[in-house]
C-alpha positions in Angstrom: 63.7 137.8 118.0 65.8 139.7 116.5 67.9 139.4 113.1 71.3 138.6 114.7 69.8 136.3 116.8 67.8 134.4 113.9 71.2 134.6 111.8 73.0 132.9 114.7 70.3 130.6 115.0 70.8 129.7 111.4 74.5 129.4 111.2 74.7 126.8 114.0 72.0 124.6 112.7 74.1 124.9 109.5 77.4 124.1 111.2 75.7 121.1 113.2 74.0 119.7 110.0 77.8 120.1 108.1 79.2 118.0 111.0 76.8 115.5 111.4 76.6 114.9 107.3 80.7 115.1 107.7 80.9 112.3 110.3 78.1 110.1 108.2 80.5 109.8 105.2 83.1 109.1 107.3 81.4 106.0 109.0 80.1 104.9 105.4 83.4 105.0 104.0 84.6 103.4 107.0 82.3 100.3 106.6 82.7 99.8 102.7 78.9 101.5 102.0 79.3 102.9 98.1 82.7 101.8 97.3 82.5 100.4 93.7 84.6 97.8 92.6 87.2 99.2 90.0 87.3 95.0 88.5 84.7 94.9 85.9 86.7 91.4 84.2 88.3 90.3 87.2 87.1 88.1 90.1 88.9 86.0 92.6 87.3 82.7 92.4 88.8 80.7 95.2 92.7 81.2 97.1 95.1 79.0 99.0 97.2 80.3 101.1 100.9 78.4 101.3 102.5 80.2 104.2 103.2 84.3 105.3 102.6 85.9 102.1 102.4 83.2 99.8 99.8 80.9 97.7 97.7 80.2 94.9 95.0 82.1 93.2 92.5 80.9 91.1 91.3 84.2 88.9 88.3 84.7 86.5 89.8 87.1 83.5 87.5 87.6 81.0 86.7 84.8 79.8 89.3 82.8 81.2 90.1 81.1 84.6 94.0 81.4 85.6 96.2 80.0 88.7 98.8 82.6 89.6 101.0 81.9 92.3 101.6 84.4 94.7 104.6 85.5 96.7 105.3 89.0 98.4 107.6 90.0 95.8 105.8 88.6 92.5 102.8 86.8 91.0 103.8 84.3 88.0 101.3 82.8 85.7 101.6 78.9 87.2 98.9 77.7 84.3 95.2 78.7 82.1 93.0 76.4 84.1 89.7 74.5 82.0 86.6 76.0 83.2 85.1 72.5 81.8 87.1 70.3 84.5 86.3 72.9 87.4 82.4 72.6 86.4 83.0 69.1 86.2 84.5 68.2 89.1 82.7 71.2 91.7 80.1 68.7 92.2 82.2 66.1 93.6 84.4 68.0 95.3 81.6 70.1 97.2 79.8 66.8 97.7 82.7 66.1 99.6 82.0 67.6 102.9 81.6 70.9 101.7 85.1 71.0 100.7 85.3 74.2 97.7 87.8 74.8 95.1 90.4 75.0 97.4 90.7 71.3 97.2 91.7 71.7 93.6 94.5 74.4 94.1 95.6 72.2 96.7 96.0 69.6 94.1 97.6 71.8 91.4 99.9 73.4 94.2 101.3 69.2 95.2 101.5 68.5 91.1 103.4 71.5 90.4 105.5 70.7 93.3 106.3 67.5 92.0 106.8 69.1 88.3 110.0 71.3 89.6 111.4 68.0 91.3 111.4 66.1 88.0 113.1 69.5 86.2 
């Protein structure tokens, strides 16, 4: 063989190994493999959706554990939740046919409810 035929050779191997490397980070990306979470002191804990666009949020900050309601044009503070009452009561509530903390910010959601009628 000759040298332009070698360099030829070469070139398309490298173009085929670009491509195929190009279309493996695509599919990667495309499936969530190596995406980092930017959250290092955040983490959704449990959510209850209330309708299109709307519900509660319970949300590990730090050290505390917070109920943010949450509409499509803003997200209010609704109250710092005890991290002692949820231990408490996971127990019970998941003993209750598997039923998770979404029991509880169904509960908060009804009392808060019933907190604006009284205002």
């Amino acid at each position: 063989m000759n040298s332009v035929a070698v360099f030829l050779n070469f070139l398309w191997a490298m173009a085929l190994v670009v491509g195929l490397a190009y279309f493996a980070a695509r599919l990667l990306k495309k499936i969530g493999w190596g995406r980092v979470s930017q959250a290092h002191y955040l983490q959704q804990i449990d959510y209850l959706p209330l309708g299109p666009k709307r519900g509660i949020a319970l949300v590990q900050i730090a050290d505390k554990t917070v109920a943010l309601g949450i509409t499509e044009q803003n997200i209010s503070l609704l109250m710092e939740v005890d991290e002692e009452v949820i231990a408490r009561q996971a127990p019970a509530i998941i003993a209750m046919q598997e039923t998770t903390l979404s029991q509880f910010a169904e509960d908060l959601w009804h009392k808060i409810r019933r907190n604006e009628g009284k205002s």
